[in-house]
C-alpha positions, 0 to 999 in steps of 0.5 A: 351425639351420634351426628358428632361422631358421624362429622368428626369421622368424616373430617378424618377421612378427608384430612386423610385423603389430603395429607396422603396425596404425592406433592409434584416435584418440580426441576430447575432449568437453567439457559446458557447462551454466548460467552457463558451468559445466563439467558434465563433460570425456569422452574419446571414441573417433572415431565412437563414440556420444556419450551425454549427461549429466543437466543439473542443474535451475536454478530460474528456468529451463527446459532448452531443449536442447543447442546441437549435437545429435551422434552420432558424435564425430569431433573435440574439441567443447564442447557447452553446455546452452541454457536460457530464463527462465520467465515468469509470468502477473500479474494486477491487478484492481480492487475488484470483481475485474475484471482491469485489467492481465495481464502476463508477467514473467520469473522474479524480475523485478518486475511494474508496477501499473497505475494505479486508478481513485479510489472516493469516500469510499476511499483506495487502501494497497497490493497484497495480494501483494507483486510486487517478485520474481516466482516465480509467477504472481499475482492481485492484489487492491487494498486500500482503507481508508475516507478519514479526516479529522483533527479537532483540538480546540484551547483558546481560545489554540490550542493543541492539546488532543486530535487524533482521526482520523474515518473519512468519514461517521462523528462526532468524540467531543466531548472536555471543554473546558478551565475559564474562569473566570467562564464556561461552555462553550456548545459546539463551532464544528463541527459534529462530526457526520457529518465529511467533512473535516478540522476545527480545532475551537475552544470557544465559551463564554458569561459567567456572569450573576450579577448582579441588577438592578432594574427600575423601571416609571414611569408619565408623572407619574414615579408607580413601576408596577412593581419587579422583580429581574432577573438579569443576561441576562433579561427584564422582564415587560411591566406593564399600563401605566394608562390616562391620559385623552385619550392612548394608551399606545404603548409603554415608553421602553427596552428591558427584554429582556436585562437 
């Protein structure tokens, strides 16, 4: 009997022990990282040593830190990782590759071009890299094209015939002229020959000259000097006039340069 009693003491006694020890209190730990995404939620227990977890490399960006540095838990916490934009250096520079304008942009942010100075006889076309979406850093150099002039070869009428398009300095190609009956092209009314603007070019014809005609040379008493068959356009050769007494010869009447 005795021994019951002994035993029934002894298993109070450490149901005792066992129900007055403290339960461990444990915390929630929650890890945030870019954009507010949950990395990972841990249960930890109070003062115990918190580890943190990799974070995840996002292009664009640098991992900066966590925004609380803790040890020892002792409460629910969230933690969130903190990230900065990286920035880019751009440079633009001039045709003799000096820098005009450096600049630091945010990552996948575009770049402002500064404005160049005018280079004669050159035209400015663009940038040789593209600067709409950084991700790197950049020197940019301009690209220039010889200024162009439009020449434009017309037919009497004005109609188009051909357009060609002439680098600063440089000749236009002469280009056939459209048939005039009775007629001969003479030329261009441009000069087509070192262009330095742009040019409407038109023909410029002369009359075919076929005809002949007589010319006749009379003395002051109506007596025939000379005959000659001119062609339309040409000259008369000047005769010797005959000597007449008491007068001297001044000249002919009309003039036979042009027939």
């Amino acid at each position: 009997m005795k021994k019951k009693i002994f035993l029934l003491i002894v298993i109070l006694f450490v149901f005792c022990l066992t129900g007055c020890e403290e339960k461990e209190i444990e915390y929630e730990v929650k890890f945030i990282g870019f954009n507010n995404q949950l990395i990972e939620t841990i249960k930890v227990l109070e003062n115990q040593i918190l580890e943190y977890p990799e974070v995840e490399e996002i292009e664009g960006y640098n991992f900066i830190k966590w925004d609380k540095e803790i040890k020892n838990v002792t409460e629910n916490v969230v933690i969130t990782a903190v990230y900065e934009i990286k920035t880019f250096i751009v440079k633009f520079r001039d045709n003799a590759g000096n820098v005009v304008k450096e600049e630091a942009v945010n990552y996948n942010a575009a770049a402002t071009a500064p404005t160049l100075p005018e280079i004669e006889t050159f035209e400015f076309t663009g940038w040789d890299k593209s600067f709409e979406h950084v991700k790197n850093g950049l020197d940019i150099l301009p690209i220039y094209s010889k200024i162009k002039f439009m020449v434009s070869f017309h037919d009497e009428l004005g109609d188009l015939l051909e357009e060609q398009f002439v680098e600063y300095g440089e000749d236009a190609t002469s280009i056939s002229a459209p048939n005039k009956e009775g007629y001969k092209f003479v030329r261009w009314d441009e000069d087509l020959t070192n262009v330095t603007k742009d040019l409407f070019v038109y023909p410029i014809y002369e009359k075919i000259r076929n005809e002949i005609y007589e010319v006749r040379f009379i003395d002051m008493y109506n007596n025939v000097i000379d005959i000659q068959n001119i062609k339309e356009g040409e000259s008369a050769n000047n005769p010797i006039a005959p000597e007449v007494s008491y007068h001297v010869f001044k000249g002919w009447d009309q003039d036979f340069s042009n027939v």
